[in-house]
C-alpha positions in Angstrom: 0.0 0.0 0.0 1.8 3.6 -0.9 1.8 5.9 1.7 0.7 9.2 0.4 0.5 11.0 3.9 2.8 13.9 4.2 4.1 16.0 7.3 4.6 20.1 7.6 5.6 20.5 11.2 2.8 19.5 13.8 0.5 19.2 10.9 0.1 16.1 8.9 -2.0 15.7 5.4 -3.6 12.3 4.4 -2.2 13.4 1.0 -0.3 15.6 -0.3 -2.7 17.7 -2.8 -3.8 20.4 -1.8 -6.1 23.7 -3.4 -4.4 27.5 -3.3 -5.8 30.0 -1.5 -8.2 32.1 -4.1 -9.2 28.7 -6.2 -11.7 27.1 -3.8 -13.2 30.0 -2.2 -14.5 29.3 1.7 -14.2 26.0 1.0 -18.4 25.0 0.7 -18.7 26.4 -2.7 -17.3 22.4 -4.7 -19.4 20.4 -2.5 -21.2 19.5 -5.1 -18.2 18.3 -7.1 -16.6 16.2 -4.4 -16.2 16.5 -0.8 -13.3 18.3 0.7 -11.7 15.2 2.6 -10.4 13.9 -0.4 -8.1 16.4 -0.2 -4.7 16.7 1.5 -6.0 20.4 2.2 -7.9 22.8 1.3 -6.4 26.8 1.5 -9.4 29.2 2.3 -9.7 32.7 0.3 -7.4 35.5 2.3 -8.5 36.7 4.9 -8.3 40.9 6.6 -9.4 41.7 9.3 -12.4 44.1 7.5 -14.3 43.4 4.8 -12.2 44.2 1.5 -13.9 45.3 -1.7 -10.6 44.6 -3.9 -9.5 46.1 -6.8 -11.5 47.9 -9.4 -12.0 45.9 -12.8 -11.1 44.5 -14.9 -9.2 42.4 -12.7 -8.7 39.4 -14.7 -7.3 38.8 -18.3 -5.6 35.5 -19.5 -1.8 35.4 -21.4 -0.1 33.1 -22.6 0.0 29.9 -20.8 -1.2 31.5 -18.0 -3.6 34.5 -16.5 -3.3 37.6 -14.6 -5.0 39.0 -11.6 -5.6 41.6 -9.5 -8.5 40.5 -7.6 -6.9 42.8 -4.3 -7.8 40.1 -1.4 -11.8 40.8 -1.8 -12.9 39.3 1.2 -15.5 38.8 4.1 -13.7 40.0 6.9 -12.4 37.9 9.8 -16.1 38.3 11.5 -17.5 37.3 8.4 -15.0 33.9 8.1 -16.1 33.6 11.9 -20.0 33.7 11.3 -20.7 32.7 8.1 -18.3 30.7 6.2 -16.2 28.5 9.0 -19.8 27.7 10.4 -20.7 26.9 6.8 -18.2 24.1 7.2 -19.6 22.4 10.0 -19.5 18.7 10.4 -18.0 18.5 6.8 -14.6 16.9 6.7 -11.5 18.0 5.5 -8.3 19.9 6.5 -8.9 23.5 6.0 -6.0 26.2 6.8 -7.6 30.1 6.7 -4.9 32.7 4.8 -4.3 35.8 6.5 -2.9 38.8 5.0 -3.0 42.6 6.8 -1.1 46.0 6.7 0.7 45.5 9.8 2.1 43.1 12.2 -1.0 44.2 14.5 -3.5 43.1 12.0 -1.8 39.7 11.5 -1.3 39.4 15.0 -5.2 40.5 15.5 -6.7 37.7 13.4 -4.6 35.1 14.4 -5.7 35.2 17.7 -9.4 35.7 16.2 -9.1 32.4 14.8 -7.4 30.5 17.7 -10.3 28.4 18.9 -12.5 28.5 14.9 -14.0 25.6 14.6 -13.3 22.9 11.8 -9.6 25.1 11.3 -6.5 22.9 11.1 -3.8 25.6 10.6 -3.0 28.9 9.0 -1.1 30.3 6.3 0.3 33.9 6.4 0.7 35.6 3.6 3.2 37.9 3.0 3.4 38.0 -0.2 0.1 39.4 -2.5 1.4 41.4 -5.1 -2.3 43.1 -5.9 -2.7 45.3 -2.6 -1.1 48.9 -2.2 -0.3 48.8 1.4 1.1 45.4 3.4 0.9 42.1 0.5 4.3 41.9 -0.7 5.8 44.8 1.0 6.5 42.2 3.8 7.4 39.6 1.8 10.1 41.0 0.1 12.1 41.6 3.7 13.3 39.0 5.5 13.5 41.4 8.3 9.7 41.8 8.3 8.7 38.1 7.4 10.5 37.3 10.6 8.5 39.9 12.6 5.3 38.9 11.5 6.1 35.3 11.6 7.7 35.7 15.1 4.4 37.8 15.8 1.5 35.3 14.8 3.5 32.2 16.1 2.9 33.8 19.7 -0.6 34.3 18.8 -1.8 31.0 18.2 -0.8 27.1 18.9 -1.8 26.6 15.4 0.4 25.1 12.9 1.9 28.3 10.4 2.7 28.3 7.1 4.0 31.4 5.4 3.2 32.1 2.0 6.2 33.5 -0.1 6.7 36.3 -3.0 9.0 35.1 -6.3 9.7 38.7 -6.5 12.8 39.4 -4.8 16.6 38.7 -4.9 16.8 36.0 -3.0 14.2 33.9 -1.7 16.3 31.5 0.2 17.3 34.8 2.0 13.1 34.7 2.8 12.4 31.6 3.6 15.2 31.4 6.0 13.6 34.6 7.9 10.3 32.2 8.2 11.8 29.8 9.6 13.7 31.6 12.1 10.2 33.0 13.0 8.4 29.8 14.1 6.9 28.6 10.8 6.1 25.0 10.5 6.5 25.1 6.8 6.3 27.4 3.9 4.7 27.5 0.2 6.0 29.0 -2.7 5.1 31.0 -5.0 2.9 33.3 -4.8 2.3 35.1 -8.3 5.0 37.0 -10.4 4.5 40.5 -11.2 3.0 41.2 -14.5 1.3 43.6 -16.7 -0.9 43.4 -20.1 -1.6 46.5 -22.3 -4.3 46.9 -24.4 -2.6 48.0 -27.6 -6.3 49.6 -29.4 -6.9 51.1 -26.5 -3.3 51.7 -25.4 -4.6 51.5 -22.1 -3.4 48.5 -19.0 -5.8 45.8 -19.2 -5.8 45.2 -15.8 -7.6 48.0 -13.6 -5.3 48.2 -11.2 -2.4 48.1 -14.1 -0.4 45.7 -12.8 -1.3 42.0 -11.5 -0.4 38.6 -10.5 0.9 35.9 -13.0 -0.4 32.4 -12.4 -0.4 29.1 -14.3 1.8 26.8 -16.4 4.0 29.6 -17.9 5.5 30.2 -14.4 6.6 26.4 -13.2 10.1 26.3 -14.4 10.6 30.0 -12.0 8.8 27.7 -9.5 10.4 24.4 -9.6 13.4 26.2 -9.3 12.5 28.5 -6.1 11.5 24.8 -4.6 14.7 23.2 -5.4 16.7 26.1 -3.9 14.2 26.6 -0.8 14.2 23.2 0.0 18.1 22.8 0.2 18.7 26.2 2.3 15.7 25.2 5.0 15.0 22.4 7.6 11.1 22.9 7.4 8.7 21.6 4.8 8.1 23.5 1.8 4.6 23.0 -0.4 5.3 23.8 -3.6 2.4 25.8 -5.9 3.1 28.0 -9.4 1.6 26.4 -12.8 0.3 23.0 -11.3 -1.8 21.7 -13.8 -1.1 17.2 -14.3 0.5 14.6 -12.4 3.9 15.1 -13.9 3.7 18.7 -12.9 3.2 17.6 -9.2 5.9 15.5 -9.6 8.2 17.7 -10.9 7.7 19.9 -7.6 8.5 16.5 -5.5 11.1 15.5 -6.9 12.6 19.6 -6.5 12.1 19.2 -2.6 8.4 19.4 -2.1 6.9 17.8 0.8 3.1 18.9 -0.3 2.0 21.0 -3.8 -1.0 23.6 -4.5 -3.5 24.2 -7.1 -4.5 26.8 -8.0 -5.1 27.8 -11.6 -5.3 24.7 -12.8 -8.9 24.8 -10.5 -10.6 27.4 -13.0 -9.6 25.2 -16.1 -11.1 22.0 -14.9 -12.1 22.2 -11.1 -11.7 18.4 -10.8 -8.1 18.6 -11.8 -6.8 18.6 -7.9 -8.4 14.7 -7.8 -7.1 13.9 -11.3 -3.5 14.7 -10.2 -4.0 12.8 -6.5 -5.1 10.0 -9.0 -1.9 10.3 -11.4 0.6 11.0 -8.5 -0.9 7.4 -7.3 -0.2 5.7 -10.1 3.4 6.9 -10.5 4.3 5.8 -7.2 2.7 2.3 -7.7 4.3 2.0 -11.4 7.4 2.7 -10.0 7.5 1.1 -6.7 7.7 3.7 -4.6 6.0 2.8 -1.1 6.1 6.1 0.3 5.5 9.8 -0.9 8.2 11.0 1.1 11.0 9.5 -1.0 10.7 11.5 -4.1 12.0 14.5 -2.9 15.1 12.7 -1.8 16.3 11.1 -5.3 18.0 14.4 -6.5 19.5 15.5 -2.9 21.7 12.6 -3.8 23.2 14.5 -7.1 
């Protein structure tokens, strides 16, 4: 029997799939397709601690291999994620991890101790690194100074497990991912969207209404893969590795670079049962190849 089960810190996964934060809303909204369980995790939409609007449209436009968006964390509000949507989720199973995002170490600090005793929670992921927000997002992610901070911050808020969420768009992300550690995280996931832009050339106007957005989807795994193979190697916590998932092979890929867990997203929008079609092919891989264990990919090319 393969052993698909996966550990990132205190928390442990049945399997390592798992949907992006932004691709599978609250976490209610595919019951209908399939229920959340089968699932390593599920990554609820971001969460501040008001309600956010977001950005002004347009605020999504496909490229090449790939899309663009500047959604701008539209969300409920942490009361509205504790009286509405966690409660939504009650008595359904699954592994659900709330995203946080805010404009200062306060806010962070504010919610995570909001969601301390939410029901039907499992862990949380804190995310320093949205490039579609003017004030907080990326700002912190691009400082290993203030990913430590907030890190440091929201691990003394809560005895939930922590995952931060980085940015692709700095110099070094090792540099990044070591400040995470350092803080108290139980594991990270990378990446978060590259900065991009898309220009209407009739209009000569930026598609995008707030001009400049976040690139997801296949055209960004090879920057991905690579940001998991170098995190992986400079950190002793688990990394989840996200950015252009879309088969099996992909998912591999990111294993075999260091992963211990990978993320949907995209991919969800194309075909929203894609995150059980990959669980199904990852399967299959192992078996053909007689690999008992999950855990063993990721340590074929430490040995190069």
């Amino acid at each position: 029997m393969t052993d698909l089960s996966v550990k990132l810190g205190r928390l442990t996964l049945k399997n390592p799939v798992t949907v992006a934060s932004g691709a599978y809303g609250y976490g209610a909204e595919y019951l209908t397709l399939y229920a959340p369980s089968l699932l390593g995790a599920v990554f609820l939409k971001g969460i501040t601690p008001k309600p956010r609007a977001g950005n002004q449209p347009p605020r999504i436009v496909e490229t090449p291999a790939g899309m663009l968006n500047a959604i701008g964390l539209q969300n409920v509000g942490i009361e509205g994620l504790l009286k509405d949507k966690l409660p939504a989720l009650q008595g359904i199973e699954g592994c659900f991890i709330a995203n946080i995002a805010g404009e200062s170490i306060d806010e962070f600090v504010q919610i995570a101790e909001a969601l301390e005793n939410a029901p039907n929670l499992s862990g949380i992921e804190v995310n320093v690194s949205c490039p579609n927000v003017r004030k907080g997002g990326m700002a912190f992610g691009v400082s290993a100074k203030a990913t430590e901070a907030i890190t440091r911050a929201v691990r003394k808020s809560t005895s939930l497990p922590i995952i931060v969420k980085l940015t692709p768009n700095v110099t070094d992300i090792r540099e990044i991912a070591r400040a995470a550690e350092a803080g108290g995280a139980d594991a990270v996931s990378l990446i978060n969207t590259l900065l991009g832009m898309a220009i209407d050339i009739e209009k000569r106007r930026p598609l995008l209404g707030n001009i400049t957005g976040g690139l997801s989807g296949p055209a960004i795994r090879p920057v991905a893969v690579n940001m998991v193979w170098s995190v992986s190697r400079a950190i002793k916590i688990p990394v989840i590795g996200m950015g252009g998932v879309r088969t099996w092979e992909d998912a591999i890929e990111f294993f075999l670079a260091g992963a211990s867990a990978i993320s949907i997203g995209t991919a969800v929008f194309q075909d929203p049962l894609s995150p059980l079609k990959i669980l199904d092919g990852i399967q299959k891989y192992l078996e053909k190849n007689s690999i008992d264990s999950i855990k063993h990919l990721s340590e074929y090319l430490k040995k190069d």
